[in-house]
C-alpha positions as CSV (number, residue, x, y, z in Angstrom):
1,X,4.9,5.3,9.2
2,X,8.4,4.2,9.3
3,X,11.0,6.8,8.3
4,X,13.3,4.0,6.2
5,X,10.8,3.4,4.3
6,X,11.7,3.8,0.5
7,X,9.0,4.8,-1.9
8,X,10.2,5.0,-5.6
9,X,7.9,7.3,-7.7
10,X,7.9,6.7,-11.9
11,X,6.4,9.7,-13.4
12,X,6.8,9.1,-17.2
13,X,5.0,12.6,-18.0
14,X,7.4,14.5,-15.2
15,X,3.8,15.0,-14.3
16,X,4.1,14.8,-10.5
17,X,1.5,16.5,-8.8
18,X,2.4,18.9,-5.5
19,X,0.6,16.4,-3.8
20,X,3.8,14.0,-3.5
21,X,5.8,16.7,-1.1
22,X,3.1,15.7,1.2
23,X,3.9,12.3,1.6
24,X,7.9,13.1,1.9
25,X,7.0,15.2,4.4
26,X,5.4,12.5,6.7
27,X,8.4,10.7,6.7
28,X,8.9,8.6,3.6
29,X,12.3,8.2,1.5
30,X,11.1,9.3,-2.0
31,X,13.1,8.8,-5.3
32,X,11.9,9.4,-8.4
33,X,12.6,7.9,-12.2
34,X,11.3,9.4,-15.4
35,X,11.2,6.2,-17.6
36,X,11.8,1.9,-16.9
37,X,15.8,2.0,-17.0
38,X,16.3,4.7,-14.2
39,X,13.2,2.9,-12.9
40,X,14.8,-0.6,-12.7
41,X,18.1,0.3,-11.4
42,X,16.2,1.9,-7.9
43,X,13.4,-0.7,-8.1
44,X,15.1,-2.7,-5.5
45,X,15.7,-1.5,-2.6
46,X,11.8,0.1,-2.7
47,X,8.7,-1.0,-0.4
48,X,6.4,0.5,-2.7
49,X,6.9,1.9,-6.4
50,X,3.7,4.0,-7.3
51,X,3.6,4.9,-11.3
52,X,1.8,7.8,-12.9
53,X,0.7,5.8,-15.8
54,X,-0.8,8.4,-18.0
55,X,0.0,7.4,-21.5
56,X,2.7,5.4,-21.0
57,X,0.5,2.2,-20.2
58,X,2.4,-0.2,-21.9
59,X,6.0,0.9,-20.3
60,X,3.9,0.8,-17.1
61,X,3.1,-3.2,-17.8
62,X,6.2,-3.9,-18.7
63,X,8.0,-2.6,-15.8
64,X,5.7,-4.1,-13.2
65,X,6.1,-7.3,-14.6
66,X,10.2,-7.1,-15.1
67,X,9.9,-5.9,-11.3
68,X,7.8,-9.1,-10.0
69,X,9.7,-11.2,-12.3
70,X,13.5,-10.5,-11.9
71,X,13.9,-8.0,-9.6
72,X,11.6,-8.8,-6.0
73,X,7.9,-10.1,-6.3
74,X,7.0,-8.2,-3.0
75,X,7.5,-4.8,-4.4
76,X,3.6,-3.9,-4.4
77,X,3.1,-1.2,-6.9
78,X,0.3,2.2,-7.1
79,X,-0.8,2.9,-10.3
80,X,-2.3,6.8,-10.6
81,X,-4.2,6.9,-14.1
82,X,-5.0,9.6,-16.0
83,X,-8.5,9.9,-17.5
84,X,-10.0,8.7,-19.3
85,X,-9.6,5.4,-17.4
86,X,-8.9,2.4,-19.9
87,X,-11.1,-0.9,-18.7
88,X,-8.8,-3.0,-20.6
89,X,-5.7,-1.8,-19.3
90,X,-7.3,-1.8,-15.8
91,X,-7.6,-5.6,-16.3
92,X,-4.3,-5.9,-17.2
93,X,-2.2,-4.4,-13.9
94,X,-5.2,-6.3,-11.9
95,X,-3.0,-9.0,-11.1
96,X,0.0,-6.4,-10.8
97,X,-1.4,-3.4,-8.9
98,X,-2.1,-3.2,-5.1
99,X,-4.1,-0.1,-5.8
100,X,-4.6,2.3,-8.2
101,X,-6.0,5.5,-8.6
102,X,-7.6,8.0,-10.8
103,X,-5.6,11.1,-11.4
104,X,-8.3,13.5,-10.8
105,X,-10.0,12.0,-8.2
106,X,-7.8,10.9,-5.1
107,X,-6.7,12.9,-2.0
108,X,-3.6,13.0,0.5
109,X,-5.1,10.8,3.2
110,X,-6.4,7.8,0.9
111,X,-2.9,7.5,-1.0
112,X,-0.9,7.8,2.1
113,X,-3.3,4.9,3.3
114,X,-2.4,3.1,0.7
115,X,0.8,3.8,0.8
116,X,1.1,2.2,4.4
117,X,-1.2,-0.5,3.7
118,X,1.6,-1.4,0.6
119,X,4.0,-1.1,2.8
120,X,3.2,-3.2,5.8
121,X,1.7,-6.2,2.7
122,X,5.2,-6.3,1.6
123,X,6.5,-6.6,5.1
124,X,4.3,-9.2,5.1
125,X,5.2,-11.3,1.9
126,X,8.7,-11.0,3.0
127,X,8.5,-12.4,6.1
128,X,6.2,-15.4,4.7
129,X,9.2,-15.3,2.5
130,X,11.7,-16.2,4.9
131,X,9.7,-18.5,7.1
132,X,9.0,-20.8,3.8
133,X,12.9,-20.4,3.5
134,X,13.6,-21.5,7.4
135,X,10.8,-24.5,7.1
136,X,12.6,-25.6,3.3
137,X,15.8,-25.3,5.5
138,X,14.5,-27.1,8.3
139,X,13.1,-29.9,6.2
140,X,16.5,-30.4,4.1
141,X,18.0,-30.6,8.0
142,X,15.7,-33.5,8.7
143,X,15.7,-35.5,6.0
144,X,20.1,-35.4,6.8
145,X,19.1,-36.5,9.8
146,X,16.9,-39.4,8.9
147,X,19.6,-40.5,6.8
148,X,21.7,-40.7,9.3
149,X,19.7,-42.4,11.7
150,X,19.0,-44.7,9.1
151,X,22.4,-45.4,8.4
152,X,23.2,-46.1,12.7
153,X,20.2,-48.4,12.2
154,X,21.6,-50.4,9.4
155,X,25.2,-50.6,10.9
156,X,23.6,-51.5,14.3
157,X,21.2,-54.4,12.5
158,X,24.3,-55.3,10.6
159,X,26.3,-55.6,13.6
160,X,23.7,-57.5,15.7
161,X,23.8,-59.9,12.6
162,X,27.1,-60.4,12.8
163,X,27.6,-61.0,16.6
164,X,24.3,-63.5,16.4
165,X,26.6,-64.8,13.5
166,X,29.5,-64.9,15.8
167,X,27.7,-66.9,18.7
């Protein structure tokens, strides 16, 4: 567990359950927003963003897809629902959610699991991230050089020409 490692916690409800001292004990940065415009403004500079959904599934949606959209698309996010759990909106933050969890029915060592396993997947994305970026640099290198040895072969062909010309 790296100590740097910013978590930002959406609790919608101001719902949040003692279990969360926990995990800022074992050495997590945790910040915390009550609704989508505190949210977005920390959003960020977080690894992981985990939301207590409860009844506020819509907001939830919404934020998770202005976060992928316009603010970083590695920020993997933890949903914690409330029960009863809604199939439909589970289908919905599929695509969104690295993992979610019921509200009633998780524990310290499996959220702080998934916590870390967040975590290192967005260390991952980011560094597949910046290799695409170095290989797109790279290629745009290349094809500048092509062009220029293109253009030495034309001025040399051109100049052979011309001396052949000359003779």
């Amino acid at each position: 567990m790296e100590a740097n490692s910013q978590i930002l916690l959406v609790d919608y409800d101001n719902s949040i359950p003692s279990l969360f001292s926990n995990i800022m004990a074992n050495g997590y940065h945790m910040r915390k927003a009550k609704d989508n415009v505190e949210a977005s403004s920390l959003a960020g500079s977080s690894d992981v963003i985990i939301l207590m959904a409860s009844d506020r599934r819509r907001e939830c949606i919404k934020f998770m897809e202005h976060v992928r959209s316009s603010i970083d698309p590695t920020i993997n996010f933890i949903v914690i629902l409330s029960e009863p759990l809604d199939k439909t909106f589970l289908e919905r933050i599929d695509a969104l959610t690295f993992q979610f969890f019921s509200k009633n029915h998780h524990d310290f060592v499996d959220l702080t699991k998934a916590i870390h396993n967040a975590i290192e997947m967005r260390k991952l994305k980011v560094r597949e991230k910046m290799f695409v970026q170095d290989l797109d640099r790279i290629e745009d290198e290349l094809k500048k050089v092509e062009h220029r040895l293109y253009t030495i072969s034309t001025i040399k062909r051109l100049a052979s020409k011309d001396a052949t010309f000359l003779n």
